[in-house]
N, C-alpha and C positions, 0 to 999 in steps of 0.2 A: 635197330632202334637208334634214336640221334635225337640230338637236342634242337629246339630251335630257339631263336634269339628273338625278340620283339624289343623294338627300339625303345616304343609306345612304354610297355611295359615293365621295361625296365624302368625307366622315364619314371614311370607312375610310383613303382615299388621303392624309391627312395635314392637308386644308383644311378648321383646326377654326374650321367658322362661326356654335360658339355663341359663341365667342369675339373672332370677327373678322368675327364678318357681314358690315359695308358695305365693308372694306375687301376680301373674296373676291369680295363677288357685285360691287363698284364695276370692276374689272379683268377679273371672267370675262362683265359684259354689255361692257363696252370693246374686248375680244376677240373674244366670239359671240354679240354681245345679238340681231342680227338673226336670229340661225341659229336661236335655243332655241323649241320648239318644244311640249316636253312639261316636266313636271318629276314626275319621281315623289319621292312625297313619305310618306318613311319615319326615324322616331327609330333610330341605332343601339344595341344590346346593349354594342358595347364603344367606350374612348376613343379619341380621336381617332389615327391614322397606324398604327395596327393592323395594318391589311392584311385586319382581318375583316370580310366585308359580313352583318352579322348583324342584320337589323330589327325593330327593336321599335315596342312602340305608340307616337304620338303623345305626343310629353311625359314619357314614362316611362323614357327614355334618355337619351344623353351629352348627344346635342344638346338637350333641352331644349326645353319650350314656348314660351319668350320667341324662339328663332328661327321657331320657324313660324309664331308671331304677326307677324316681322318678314318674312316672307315671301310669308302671305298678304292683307300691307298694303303690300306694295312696288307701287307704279304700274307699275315696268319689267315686272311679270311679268302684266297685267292680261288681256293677250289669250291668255293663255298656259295652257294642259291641265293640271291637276292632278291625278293619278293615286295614290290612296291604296296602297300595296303593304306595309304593315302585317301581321302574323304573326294575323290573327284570325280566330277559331273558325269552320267552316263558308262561309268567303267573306265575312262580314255584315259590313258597313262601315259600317252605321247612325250607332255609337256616334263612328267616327274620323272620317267627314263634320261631324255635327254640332256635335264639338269645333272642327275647323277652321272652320266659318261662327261660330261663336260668337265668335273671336277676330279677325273681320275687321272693320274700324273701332275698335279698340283703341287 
């Protein structure tokens, strides 16, 4: 058993980590760093504590590209499954893989 992470939902649930990233993720790996297993990884539609899980693209939402820049450059998440769940056309993740490899060593 493992935990998984939703950006989205985090997002939605009040934990605004464009703005407090190290100190969300410094307390939520302190808590279940061992347990996190997956992370899906999705910009939300709306601001932070909403209640809405509404995903948008990579960067083109609240939380912003400079978090998933800091996320997919975090060591702690290095072994860790990243799952794009992204609102795009057809299934095609081409575009929102690439953007995320492009921003790792940033």
């Amino acid at each position: 058993m493992g935990i998984c992470l939703d950006t989205c939902h985090m997002h939605a649930a009040g934990y605004n980590i464009a703005e407090k990233y190290c100190q969300i993720m410094d307390d939520f790996n302190e808590r279940f760093g061992e347990k996190l297993k997956v992370i899906h990884l999705n910009d939300s539609k709306n601001p932070a504590g909403t209640r809405k899980d509404r995903h948008e693209l990579i960067g083109k939402g609240a939380i912003g590209l400079e978090t998933f820049r800091s996320i997919v450059n975090d060591k702690r998440f290095k072994d860790v499954l990243g799952i794009v769940e992204t609102p795009v056309e057809n299934g095609r993740y081409k575009a929102e893989l690439d953007l995320l490899k492009s921003l790792r060593g940033n």
